[in-house]
C-alpha positions as CSV (number, residue, x, y, z in Angstrom):
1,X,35.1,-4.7,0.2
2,X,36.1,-7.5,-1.9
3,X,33.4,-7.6,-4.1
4,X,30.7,-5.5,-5.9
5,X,27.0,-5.2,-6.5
6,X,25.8,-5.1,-10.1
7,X,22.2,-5.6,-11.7
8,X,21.3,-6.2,-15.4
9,X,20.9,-2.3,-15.6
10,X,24.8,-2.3,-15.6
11,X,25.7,-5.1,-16.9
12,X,23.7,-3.6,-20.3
13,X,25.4,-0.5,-19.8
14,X,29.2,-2.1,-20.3
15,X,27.8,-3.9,-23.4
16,X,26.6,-1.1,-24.8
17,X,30.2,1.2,-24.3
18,X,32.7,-1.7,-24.6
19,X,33.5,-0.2,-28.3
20,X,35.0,2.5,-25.8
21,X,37.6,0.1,-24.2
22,X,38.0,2.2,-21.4
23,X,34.6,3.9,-19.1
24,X,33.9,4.8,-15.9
25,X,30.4,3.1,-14.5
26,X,28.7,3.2,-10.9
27,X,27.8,0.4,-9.4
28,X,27.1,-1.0,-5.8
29,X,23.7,1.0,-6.7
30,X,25.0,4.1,-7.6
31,X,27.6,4.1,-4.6
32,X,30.6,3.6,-6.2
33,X,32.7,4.8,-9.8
34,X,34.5,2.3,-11.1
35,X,36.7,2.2,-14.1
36,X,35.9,-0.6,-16.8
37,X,38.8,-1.7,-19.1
38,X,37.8,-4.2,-21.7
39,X,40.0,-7.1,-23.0
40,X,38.1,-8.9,-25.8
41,X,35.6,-11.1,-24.1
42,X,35.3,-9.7,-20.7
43,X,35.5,-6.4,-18.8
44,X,37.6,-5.4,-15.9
45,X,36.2,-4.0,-13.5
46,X,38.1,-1.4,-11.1
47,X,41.5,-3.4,-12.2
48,X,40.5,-6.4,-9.9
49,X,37.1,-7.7,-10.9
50,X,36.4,-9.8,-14.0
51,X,33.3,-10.2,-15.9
52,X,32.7,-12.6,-18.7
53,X,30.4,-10.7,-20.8
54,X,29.0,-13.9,-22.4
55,X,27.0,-13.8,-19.5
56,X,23.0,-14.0,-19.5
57,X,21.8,-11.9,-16.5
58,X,18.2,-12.0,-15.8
59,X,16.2,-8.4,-14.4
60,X,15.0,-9.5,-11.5
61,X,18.2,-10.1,-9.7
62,X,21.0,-8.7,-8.2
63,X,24.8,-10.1,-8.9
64,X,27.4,-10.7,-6.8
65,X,30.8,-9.7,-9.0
66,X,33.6,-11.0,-6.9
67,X,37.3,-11.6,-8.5
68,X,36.2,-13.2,-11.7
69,X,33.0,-14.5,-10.4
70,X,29.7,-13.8,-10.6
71,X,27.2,-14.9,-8.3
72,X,23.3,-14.0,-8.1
73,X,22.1,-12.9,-4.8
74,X,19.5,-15.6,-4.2
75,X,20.0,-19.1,-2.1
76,X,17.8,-21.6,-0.2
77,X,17.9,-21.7,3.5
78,X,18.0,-25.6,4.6
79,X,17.6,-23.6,8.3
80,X,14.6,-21.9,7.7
81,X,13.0,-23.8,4.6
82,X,12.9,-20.5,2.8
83,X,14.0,-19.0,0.1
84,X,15.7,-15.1,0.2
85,X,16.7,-13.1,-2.6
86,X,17.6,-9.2,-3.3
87,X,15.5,-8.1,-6.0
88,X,16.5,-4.3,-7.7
89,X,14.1,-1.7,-8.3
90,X,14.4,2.0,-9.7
91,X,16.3,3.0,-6.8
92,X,17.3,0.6,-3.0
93,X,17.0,-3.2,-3.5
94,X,14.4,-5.4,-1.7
95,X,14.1,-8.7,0.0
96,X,12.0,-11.0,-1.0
97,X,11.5,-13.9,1.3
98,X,9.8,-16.9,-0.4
99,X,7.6,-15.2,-3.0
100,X,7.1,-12.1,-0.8
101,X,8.9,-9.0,-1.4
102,X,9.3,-6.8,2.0
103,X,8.6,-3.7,0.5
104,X,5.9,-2.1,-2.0
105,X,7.9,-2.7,-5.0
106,X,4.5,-2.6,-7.2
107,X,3.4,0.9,-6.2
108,X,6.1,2.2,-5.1
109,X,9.7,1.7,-3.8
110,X,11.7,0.4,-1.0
111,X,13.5,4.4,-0.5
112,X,9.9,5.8,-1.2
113,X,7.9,3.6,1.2
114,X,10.6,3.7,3.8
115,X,11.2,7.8,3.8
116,X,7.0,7.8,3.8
117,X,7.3,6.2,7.1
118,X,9.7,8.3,8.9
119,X,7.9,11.9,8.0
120,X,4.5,10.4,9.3
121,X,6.3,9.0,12.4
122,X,9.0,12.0,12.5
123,X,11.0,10.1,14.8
124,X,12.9,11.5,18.0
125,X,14.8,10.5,20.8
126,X,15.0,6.5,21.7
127,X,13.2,4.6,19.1
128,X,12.7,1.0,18.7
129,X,12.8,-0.1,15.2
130,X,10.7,-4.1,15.9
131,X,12.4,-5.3,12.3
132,X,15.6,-4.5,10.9
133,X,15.1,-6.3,7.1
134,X,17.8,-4.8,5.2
135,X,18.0,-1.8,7.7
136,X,16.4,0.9,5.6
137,X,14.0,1.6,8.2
138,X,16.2,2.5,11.2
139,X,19.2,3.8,8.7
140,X,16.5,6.3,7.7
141,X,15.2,7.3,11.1
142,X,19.1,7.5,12.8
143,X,19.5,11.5,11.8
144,X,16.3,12.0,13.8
145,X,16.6,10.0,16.8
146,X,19.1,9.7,19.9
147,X,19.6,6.2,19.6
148,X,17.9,3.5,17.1
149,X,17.9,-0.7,18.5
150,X,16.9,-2.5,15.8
151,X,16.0,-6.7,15.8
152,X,16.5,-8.9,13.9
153,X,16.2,-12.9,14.7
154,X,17.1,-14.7,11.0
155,X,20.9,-14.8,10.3
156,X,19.9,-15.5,6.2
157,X,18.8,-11.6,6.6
158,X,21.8,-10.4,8.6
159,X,23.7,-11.9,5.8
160,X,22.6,-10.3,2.7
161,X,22.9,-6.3,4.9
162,X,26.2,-7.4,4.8
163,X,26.6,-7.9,1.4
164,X,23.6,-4.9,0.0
165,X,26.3,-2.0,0.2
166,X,23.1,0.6,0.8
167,X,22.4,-1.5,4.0
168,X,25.7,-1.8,5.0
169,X,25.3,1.9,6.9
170,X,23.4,0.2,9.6
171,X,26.6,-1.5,10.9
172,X,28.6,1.8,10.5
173,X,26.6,4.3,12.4
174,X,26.6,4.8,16.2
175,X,23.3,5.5,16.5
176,X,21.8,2.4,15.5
177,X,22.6,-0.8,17.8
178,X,21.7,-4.1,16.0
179,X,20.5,-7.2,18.1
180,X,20.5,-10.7,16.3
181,X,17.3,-11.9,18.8
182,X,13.4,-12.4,18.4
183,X,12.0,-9.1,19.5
184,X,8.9,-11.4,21.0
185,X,11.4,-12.4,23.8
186,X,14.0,-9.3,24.2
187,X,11.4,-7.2,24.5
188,X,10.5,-8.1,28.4
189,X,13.7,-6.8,29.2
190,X,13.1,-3.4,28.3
191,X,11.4,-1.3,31.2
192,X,8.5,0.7,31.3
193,X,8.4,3.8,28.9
194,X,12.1,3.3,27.7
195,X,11.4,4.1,24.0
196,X,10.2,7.6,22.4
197,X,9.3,5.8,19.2
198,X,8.6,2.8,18.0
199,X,8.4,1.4,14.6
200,X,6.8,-2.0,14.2
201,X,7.5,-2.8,10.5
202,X,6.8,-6.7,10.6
203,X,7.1,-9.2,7.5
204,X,3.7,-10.6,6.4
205,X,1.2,-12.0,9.0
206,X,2.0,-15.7,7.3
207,X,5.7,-15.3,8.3
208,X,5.7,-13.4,11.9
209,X,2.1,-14.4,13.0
210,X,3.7,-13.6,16.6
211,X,4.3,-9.2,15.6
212,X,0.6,-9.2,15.1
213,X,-0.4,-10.7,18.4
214,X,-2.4,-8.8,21.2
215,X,0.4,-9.9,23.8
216,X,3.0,-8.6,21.9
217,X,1.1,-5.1,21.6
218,X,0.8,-4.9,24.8
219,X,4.4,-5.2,25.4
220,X,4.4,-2.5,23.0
221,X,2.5,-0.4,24.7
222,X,4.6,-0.8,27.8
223,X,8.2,0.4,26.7
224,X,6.7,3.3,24.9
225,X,6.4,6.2,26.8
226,X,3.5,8.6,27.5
227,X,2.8,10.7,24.6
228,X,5.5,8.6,22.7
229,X,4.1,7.3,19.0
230,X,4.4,4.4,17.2
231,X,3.8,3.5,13.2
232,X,2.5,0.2,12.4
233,X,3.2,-1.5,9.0
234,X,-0.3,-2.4,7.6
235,X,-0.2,-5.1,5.2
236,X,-3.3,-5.9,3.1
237,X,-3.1,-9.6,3.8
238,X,-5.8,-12.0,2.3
239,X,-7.3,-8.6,1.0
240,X,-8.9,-10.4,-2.2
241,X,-11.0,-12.7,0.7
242,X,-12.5,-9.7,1.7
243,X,-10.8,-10.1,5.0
244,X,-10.1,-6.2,6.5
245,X,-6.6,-6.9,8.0
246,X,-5.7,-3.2,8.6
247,X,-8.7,-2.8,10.6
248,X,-8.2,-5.8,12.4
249,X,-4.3,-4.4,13.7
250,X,-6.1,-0.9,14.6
251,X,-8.9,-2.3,17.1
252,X,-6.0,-4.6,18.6
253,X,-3.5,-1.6,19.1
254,X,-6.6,0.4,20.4
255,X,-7.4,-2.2,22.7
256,X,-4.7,-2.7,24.3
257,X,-4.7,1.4,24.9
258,X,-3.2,3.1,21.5
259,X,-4.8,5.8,20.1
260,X,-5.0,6.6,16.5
261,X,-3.7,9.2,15.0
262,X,-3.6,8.4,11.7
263,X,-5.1,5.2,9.6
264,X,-4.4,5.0,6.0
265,X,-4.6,0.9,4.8
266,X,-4.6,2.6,1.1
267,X,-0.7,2.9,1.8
268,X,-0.3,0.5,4.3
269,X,0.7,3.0,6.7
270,X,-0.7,3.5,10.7
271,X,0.3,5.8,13.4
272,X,-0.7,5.7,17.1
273,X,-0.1,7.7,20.4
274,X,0.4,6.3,24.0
């Protein structure tokens, strides 16, 4: 790639060895060593990347170091009216969309909360992953499965799993098959019992009001096979109302003919069988 991933985390760590002249530092999240040379006011990273280092990075974002550039990975979407950013944590970046982060970033973290799905689901076979996001999800659940489709409809989010070098796996692996399309729609061409698993991991009810519908359960319900499971994302939206939104998903999914297998709305996590 032309480019590199850095955070304030290592950005801090070049100021603090640049007496050194000459270190070795991971970055791209811990992917890749590269060697730092530095030549008075800036460093040189991996002999083709230059960083002023009279530059103020802030915590909360992620930086785009490209050639003697650096750029934070944030921008408004004229498109979409929104506004999308990758956020670093203790360990895989998030994507916040708006205000709204798409993982537990508070009480957890996006490798935590995504590996917690996968060993309550314990995917196998075909699995339908409803939301792509960065990708962690279905890059996770590949080493299990026969084949992972994942979906997602907003090229701003395609965009930045191209540049996040830990989501970039998604495009790499033959497993996993990525459709840019609106999973409300695709999904009708699927036939009946195609999937083993599915994995409906939606954004927040304000932003997909459509992946919490009763018609789009049923559909749900459909592709998946008998015995097959599924694990449902529950978010605690408009919790301090006193409004019971993880409930609410549970006696929709059961309506339409899931069972529940587990229920656990402390950690946002569901799991059904057909």
């Amino acid at each position: 790639m032309d480019f590199v991933v850095i955070t304030k985390r290592e950005f801090d760590g070049i100021l603090r060895n640049r007496e050194k002249g000459f270190f070795s530092l991971r970055v791209d999240f811990g992917l890749k060593e590269v060697k730092v040379e530095i030549r008075e006011e800036k460093a040189i990273l991996d002999g083709r990347f230059v960083l002023d280092l009279r530059n103020r990075l802030k915590p909360h974002f992620c930086y785009l170091l490209k050639k003697n550039k650096i750029l934070p990975i944030a921008f408004f979407s004229k498109d979409t009216n929104r506004f999308y950013k990758l956020i670093p944590t203790k360990d895989w970046p998030s994507l916040a969309i708006g205000s709204v982060p798409m993982h537990k970033v508070k009480l957890s973290s996006p490798y935590q909360d995504t590996k917690e799905k996968i060993e309550l689901l314990r995917p196998w076979g075909r699995v339908l992953d409803t939301c792509m996001g960065l990708g962690y999800t279905a890059i996770l659940a590949s080493p299990y499965s026969k084949e992972v489709i994942t979906f997602e409809k907003d090229k701003n989010v395609l965009f930045l799993t191209k540049i996040n070098p830990l989501s970039y796996q998604i495009f790499l692996d033959p497993k996993i098959k990525v459709k840019k399309a609106d999973i409300t729609k695709y999904i009708h061409r699927f036939p009946l019992g195609y999937f083993d698993c599915v994995i409906c991991d939606p954004p927040t009810f304000k932003l997909a009001p459509s992946l919490y519908s009763v018609d789009f359960y049923y559909q749900l319900y459909r592709v998946l096979r008998k015995k097959g499971r599924l694990y449902h994302y529950l978010p605690l939206y408009r919790i301090t109302q006193g409004y019971n939104f993880p409930s609410k998903i549970k006696r929709k999914l059961e309506e339409v003919g899931f069972r529940t297998k587990r229920f656990l709305p402390s950690k946002g996590h569901l799991l059904c069988i057909k």
